[in-house]
C-alpha angles and dihedrals in degrees: 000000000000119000113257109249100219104238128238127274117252110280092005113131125191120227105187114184131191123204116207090175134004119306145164110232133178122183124176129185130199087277102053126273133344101179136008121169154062117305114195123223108286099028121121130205138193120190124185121197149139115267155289102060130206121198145185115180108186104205089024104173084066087063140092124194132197125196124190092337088315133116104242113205111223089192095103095041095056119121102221129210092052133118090248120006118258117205113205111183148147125240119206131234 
């Protein structure tokens, strides 16, 4: 028999990113923030929170973002004529 996955509280959404190298990142959440630091290459973190998100991912193209189970690309989002690219974006409930 397979293991039960809890499910997610109402109105309660998952980020997951993943660093492949290091990256200051900062994600709130309605509610405040959820993670503010510097993550160094080979962490993960899952964040779980209610929308909207806002995010800013500081070497962003050594980043990897997942949204409600879904690859998010950061390419759009990136601030050029940096050393390393910074995304700054809203997700939406």
């Amino acid at each position: 028999m397979a293991p039960e996955i809890a499910a997610e509280p109402a109105g309660s959404t998952t980020l997951v990113l993943t660093f492949r190298g290091p990256s200051w990142t900062d994600v709130k959440d309605r509610t405040g923030s959820l993670l503010s630091q510097m993550n160094p290459a080979g962490q993960t973190q899952t964040l779980k929170g209610t929308p909207p998100f806002d995010l800013v991912i500081g070497n962003a193209y050594a980043v990897s973002l997942t949204y409600r189970g879904a690859a998010v690309d950061l390419a759009p989002h990136h601030s050029e004529g940096r050393s390393a690219p910074v995304a700054g974006m809203t997700r939406p409930s």
